[in-house]
N, C-alpha and C positions, 0 to 999 in steps of 0.2 A: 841805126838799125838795132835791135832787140838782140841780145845775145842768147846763144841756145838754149840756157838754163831759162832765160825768159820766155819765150818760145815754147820751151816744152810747157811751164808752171801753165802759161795760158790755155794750151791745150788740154790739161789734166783737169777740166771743168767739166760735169757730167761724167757719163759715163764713156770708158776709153778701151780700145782693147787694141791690143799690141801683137803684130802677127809678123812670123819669121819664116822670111821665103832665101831659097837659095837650093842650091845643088854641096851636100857636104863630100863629095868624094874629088871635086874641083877647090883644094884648098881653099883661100878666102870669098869662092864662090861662097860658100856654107856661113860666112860671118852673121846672114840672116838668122839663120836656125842657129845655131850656137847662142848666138846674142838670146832669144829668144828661153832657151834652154835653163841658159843660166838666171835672166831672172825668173823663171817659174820657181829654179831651185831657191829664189834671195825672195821668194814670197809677195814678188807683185801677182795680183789676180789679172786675170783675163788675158793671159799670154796663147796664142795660137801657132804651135807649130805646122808652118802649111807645107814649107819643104818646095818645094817644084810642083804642087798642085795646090794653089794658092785658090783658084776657082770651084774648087770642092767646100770651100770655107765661109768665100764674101757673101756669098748671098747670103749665107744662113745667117750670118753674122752682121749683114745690115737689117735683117729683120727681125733682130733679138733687141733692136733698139738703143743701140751704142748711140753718143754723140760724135765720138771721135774713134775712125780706126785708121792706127799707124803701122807704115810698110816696113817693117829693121830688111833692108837687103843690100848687098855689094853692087855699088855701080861704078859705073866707069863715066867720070864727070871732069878728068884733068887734073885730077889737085894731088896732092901730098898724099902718098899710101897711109892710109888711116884718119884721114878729115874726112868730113864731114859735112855732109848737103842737108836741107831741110827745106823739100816741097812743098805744097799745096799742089791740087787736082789740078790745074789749070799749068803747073809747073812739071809736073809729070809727062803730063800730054807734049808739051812743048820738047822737054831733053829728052824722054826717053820713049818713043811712040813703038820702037822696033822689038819685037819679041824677043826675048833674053831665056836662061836655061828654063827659065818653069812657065816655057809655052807660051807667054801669054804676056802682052806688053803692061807694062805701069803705069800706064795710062788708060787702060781699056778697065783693069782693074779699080783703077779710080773711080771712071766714070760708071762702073758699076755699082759701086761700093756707095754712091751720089745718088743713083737713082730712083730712092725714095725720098729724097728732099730732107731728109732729116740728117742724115750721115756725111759726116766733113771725112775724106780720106787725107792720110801727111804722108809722107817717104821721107823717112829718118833714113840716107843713104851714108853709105862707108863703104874710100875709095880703096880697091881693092890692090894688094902688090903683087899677088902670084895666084893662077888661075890654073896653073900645073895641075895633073893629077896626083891626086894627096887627099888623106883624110884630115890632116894638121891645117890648124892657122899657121901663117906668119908669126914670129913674135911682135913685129908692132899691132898686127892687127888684134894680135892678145890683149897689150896695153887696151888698145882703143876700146877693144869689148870690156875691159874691166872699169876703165875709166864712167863708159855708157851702164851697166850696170849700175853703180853710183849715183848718177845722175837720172837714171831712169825712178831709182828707189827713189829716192831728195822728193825728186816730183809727187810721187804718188802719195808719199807720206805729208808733204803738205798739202794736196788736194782734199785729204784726209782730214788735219788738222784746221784746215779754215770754211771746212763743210760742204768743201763743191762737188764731194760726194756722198750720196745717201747709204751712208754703215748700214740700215737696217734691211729696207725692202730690197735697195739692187743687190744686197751681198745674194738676199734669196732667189733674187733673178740670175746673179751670177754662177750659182750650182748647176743651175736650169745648163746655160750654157756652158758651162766646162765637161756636163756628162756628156750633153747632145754632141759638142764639138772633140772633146778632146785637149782638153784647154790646159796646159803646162803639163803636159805628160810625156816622159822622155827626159833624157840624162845624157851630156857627155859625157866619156869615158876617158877622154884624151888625156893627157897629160901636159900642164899646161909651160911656160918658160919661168924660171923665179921671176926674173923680172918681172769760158764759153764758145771764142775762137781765136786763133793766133791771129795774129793781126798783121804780119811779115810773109810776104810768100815764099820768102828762102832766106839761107842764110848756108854761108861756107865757112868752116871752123877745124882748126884743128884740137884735140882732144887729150891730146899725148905728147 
């Protein structure tokens, strides 16, 4: 099976946009938006912070003509606080059909997100260790978002580097969309601890 650096390289074909759902007042509930936060600050484009109203977003965003749009949010899937799941639609629908904090299941979100035939949706999921009320991560879940950080950037800078995205006409599509949507706009404040298509429909990893 493909490992998630593989996994993601293959998805970063076309164009991709990365959207960060969660509730940040439920500590690692928020690891979506955080996650998301931070690479807008580390300069990937097309980041969405959707927050708990992720259905304010997809439509607009499967109609801007993405190839790929990936879910960063906390799930709860049994593994190791701070591993790591990597769906396909079809994998969404099956673990997680039940409605979670932003209304609206991950699976219904998919097959909206699918519903013009042209849009592949993923769930980049991180399992979460504390759902407490809190505006703070976890510190592993810190690690895990820096670690993904990293690895989110590797991606996109090689998708970059081997041309499987168009630098000229999508950056000018990409404007389009970041004013309409709101696209990497927003800042954590927290203070953090020192410390074409994928071809796998999942994949479970630890990060950290």
């Amino acid at each position: 099976m493909p490992d998630l650096r593989e996994q993601l390289e293959q998805c970063f074909v076309g164009r991709v946009c990365l959207m960060g759902l969660g509730n940040t007042d439920y500590s690692d509930d928020g690891f979506g938006v955080r996650l998301a936060e931070a690479l807008a600050e580390a300069g990937v484009p097309d980041v969405v912070v959707a927050g708990t109203t992720p259905d304010r977003f997809v439509g607009r965003v499967a109609g801007e003509g993405f190839d790929h749009l990936i879910f960063l949010d906390a799930v709860e899937f049994g593994g190791v606080p701070g591993s790591v799941v990597f769906l396909d639609a079809g994998g969404m629908a099956a673990r997680f059909p039940q409605i979670s904090t932003h209304k609206i299941s991950l699976g219904l979100l998919a097959q909206w997100a699918e519903a013009n035939g042209s849009t592949r949706a993923w769930l980049l999921g991180i399992q979460p260790q504390s759902l407490k009320v809190s505006n703070a991560l976890t510190p592993t879940m810190w690690m895990t978002l820096e670690a993904l950080v990293e690895l989110l950037r590797q991606s996109f800078a090689q998708s970059i580097a081997s041309g499987g995205d168009d630098p000229g006409g999508a950056r000018l599509r990409r404007a389009s969309v970041t004013a309409a949507l709101g696209v990497g706009q927003g800042g954590s404040t927290e203070s953090r601890p020192t410390n074409s298509s994928c071809s796998a429909s999942s994949a479970e990893v630890a990060v950290c």
